[in-house]
N, C-alpha and C positions, 0 to 999 in steps of 0.2 A: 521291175521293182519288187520288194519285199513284200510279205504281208504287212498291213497295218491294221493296227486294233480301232482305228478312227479317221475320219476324213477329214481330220486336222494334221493327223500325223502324215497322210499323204500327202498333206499340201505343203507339206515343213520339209518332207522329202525332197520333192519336186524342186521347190525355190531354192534350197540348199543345192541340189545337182546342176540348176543352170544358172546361177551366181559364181561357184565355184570352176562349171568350164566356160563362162565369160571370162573371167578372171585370167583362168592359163591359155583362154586364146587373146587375150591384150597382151602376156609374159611372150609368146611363144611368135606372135605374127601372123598365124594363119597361112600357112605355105608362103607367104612375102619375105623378104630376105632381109627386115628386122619387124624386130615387137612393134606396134602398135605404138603401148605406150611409150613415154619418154619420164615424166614424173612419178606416174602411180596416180596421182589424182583421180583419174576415172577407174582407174581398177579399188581407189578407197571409199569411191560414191556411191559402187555398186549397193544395193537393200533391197531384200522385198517383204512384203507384211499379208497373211492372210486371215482371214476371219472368218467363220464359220459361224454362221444364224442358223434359228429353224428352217427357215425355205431357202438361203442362200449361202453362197459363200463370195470370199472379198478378197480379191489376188492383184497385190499392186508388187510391179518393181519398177524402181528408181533408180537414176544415176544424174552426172552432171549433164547438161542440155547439150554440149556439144556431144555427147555419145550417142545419139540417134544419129548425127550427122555421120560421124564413125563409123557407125553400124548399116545405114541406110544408106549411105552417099549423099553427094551431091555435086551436080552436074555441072561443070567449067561453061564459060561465054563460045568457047571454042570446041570444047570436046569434053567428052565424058558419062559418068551414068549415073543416075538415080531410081533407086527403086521405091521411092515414095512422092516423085515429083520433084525433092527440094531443089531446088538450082540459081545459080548468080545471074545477074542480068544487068545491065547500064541502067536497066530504067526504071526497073522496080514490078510491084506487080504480086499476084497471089503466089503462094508459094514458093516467093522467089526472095532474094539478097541482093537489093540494090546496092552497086560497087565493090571492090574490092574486099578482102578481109583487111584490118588493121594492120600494117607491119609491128608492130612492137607484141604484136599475139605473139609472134614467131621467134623473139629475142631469145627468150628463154629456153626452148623447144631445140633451137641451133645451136646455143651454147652447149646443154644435156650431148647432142649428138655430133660436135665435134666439128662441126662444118666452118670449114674454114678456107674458102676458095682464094686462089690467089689471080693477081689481074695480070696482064700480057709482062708487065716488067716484072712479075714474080713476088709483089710486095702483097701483103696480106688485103685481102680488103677492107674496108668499113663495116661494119657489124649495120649500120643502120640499112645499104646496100643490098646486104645480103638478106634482110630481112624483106627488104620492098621488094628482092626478086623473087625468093618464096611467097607472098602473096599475091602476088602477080599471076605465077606459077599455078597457082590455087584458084584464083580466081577465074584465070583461062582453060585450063584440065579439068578442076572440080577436087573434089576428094571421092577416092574410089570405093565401092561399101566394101567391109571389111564381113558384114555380118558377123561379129563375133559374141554379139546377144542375141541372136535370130536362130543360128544356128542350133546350140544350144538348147534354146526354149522350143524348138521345134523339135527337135529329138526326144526331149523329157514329153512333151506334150501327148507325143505316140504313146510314149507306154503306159499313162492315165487308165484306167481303168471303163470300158465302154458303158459299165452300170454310172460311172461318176457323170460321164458326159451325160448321157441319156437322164439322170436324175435333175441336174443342174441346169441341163440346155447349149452347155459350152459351144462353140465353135472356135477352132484354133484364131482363123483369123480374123473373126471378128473380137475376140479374146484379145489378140496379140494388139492387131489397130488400138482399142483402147487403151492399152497399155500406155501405147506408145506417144498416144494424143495427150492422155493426161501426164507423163512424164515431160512433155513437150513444153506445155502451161506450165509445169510447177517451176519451170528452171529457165524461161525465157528471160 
């Protein structure tokens, strides 16, 4: 990073550098073989806000609450990963999503991306269908983390300045956890 004349303007840096390659890795998919996103929604959710006190400073970013899920995974009934724990389950439970996700989440998300399978006699299928097999799908797999805010915030994070940390107290990941906990709350 640049010089900056203030420890505001470092933090103005910072949150502009990892909003922004949040951003083109939602456009871009992360080596996966399409984008992430499908509306833009979570790439127009993305924000972050810092503050700068006498003995502190205040670094929040935001998005919409499925973008932890996004970014962090969560893990199918059958297979899959999570690297924060989240996961589906029949029965419920801490950190977990009892049942299925909703088909009608997926309505839209299918339309956007064109899906449109057809059944053994070649006729199109039901749109309601196709949306209970995608959840289904989801529910048994998980969603795969994509990390495409982790990444990011972990890059910029390195090149912070070692007087900032050492003045401040940071630790990345206990930094990052908070983040993520309180974006968690704000959007459930």
């Amino acid at each position: 990073m640049a010089e900056f004349e203030s420890i505001d303007d470092l933090l103005n840096d910072f949150r502009k550098r990892v909003i922004r390659d949040a951003k083109r890795n939602l456009r871009s998919g992360l080596n996966r073989k399409y984008p992430i996103q499908a509306s833009g929604k979570l790439s127009k959710s993305l924000k972050s806000y810092s503050k700068e006190s006498k003995n502190s400073i205040q670094l929040s970013f935001e998005m919409e609450g499925y973008g932890v899920f996004q970014d962090r995974g969560v893990k199918g009934v059958k297979s899959g990963k999570s690297l924060d724990g989240y996961r589906y389950t029949r029965r419920g439970g801490a950190g977990s999503f009892k049942g299925m996700p909703p088909p009608s989440a997926f309505d839209k998300w299918n339309v956007r991306k064109g899906i449109a399978p057809r059944d053994k006699t070649g006729k199109f299928m039901k749109r309601k269908s196709i949306n209970f097999m995608m959840a289904r799908s989801v529910f048994e797999k998980g969603i795969k983390p994509s990390l495409f805010f982790t990444k990011p915030f972990e890059k910029y994070f390195k090149t912070l300045p070692d007087e900032l940390m050492e003045a401040f107290g940071f630790d990345m990941e206990q930094l990052f956890e908070q983040i993520t906990k309180e974006n968690f709350k704000r959007f459930k």
